[in-house]
C-alpha positions as a Markdown table, in Angstrom:
| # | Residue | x | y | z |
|---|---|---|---|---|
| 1 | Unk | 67.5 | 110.2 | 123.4 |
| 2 | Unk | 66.2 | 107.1 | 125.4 |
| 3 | Unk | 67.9 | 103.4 | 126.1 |
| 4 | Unk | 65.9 | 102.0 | 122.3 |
| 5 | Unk | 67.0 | 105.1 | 120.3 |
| 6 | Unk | 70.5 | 104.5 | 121.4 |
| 7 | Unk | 70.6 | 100.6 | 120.4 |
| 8 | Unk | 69.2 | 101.3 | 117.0 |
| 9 | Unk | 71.8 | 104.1 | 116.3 |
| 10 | Unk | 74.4 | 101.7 | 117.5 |
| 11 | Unk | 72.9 | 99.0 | 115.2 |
| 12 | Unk | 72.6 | 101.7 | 112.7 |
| 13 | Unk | 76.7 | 102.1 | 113.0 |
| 14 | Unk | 77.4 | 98.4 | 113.2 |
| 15 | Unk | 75.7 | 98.0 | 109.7 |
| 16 | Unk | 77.4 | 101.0 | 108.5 |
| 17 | Unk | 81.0 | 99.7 | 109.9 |
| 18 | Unk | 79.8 | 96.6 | 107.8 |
| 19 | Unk | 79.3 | 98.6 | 104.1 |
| 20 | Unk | 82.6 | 100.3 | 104.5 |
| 21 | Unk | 84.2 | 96.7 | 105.3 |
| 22 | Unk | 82.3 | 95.9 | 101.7 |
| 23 | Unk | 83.3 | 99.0 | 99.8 |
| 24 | Unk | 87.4 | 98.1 | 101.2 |
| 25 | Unk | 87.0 | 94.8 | 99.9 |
| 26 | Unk | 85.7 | 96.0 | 96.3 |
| 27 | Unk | 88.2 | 98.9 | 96.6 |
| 28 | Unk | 90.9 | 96.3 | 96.7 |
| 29 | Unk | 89.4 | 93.7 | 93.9 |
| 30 | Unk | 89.5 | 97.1 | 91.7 |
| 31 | Unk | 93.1 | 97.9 | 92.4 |
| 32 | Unk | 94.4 | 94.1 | 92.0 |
| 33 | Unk | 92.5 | 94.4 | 88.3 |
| 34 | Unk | 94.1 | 97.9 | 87.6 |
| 35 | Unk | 97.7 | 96.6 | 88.4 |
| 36 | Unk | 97.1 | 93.8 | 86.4 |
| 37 | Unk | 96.3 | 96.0 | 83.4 |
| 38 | Unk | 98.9 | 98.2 | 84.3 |
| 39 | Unk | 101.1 | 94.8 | 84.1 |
| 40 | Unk | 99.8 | 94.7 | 81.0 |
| 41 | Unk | 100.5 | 98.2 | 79.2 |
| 42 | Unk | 104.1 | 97.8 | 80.9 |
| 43 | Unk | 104.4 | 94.2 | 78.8 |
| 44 | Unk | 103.5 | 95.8 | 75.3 |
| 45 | Unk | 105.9 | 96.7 | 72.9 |
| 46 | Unk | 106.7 | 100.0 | 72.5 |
| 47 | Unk | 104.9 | 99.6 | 69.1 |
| 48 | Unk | 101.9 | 98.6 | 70.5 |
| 49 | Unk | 102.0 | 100.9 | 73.8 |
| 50 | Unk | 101.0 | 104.4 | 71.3 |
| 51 | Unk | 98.6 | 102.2 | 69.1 |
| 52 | Unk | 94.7 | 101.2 | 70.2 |
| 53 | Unk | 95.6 | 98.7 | 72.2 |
| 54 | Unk | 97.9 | 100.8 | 74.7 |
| 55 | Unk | 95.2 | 103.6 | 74.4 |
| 56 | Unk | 92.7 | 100.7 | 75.7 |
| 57 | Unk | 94.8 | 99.4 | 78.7 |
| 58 | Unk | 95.7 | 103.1 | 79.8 |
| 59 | Unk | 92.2 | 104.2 | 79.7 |
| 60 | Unk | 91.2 | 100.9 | 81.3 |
| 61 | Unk | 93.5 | 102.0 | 84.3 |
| 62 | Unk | 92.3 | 105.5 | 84.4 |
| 63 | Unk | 88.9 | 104.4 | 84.5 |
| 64 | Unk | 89.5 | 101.4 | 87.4 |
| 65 | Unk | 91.5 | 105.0 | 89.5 |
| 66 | Unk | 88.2 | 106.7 | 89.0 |
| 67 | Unk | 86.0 | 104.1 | 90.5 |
| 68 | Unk | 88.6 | 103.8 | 93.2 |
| 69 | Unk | 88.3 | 107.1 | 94.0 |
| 70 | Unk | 84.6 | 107.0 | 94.0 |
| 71 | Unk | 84.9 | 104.2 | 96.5 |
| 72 | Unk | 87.4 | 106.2 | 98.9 |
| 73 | Unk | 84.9 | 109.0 | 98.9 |
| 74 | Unk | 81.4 | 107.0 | 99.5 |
| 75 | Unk | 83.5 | 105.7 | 102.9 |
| 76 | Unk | 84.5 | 108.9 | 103.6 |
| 77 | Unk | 80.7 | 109.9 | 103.8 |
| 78 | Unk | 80.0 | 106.7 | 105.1 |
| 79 | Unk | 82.5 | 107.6 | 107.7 |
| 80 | Unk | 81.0 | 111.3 | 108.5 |
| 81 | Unk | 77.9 | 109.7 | 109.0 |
| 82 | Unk | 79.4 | 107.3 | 111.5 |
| 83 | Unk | 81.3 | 109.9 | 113.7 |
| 84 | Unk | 77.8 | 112.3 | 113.6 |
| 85 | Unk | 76.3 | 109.2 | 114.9 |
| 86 | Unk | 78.9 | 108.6 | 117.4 |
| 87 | Unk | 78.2 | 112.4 | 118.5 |
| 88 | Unk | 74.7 | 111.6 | 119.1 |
| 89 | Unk | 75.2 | 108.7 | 121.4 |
């Protein structure tokens, strides 16, 4: 691998290092909004906790984990891809 290829998979990694920076920050925006529906469900009455609009806020939650988790495994990837770059250089 010459001097060029070497610069452009470093550039390659700094742009990387920059999505992952990106997916942390939406990561984080999706966990304030979960706890805050989570804040919520804890705030209903106990009434209102089993009725639709418990259902809503719970499945609101479990959706907002999902995406989280969706997140933490596209920078995991992201992160592979890094570290088999890294190998190269």
């Amino acid at each position: 691998m010459n001097k060029q290829q070497r610069k452009e998979l470093e550039k390659i990694q700094e742009r990387i290092a920059d999505v992952q920076a990106d997916i942390q920050s939406i990561r984080d925006d999706l966990e304030d909004i979960k706890a805050e529906e989570d804040e919520k469900y804890e705030n209903l009455p106990d009434s209102f906790k089993y009725g639709e609009a418990g259902e809503k806020l719970e499945e609101n939650s479990y959706q907002l984990e999902s995406l989280m988790d969706e997140l933490d495994n596209a920078d995991s990837t992201l992160q592979d891809v890094y570290d088999g770059i890294d190998e190269l250089l």
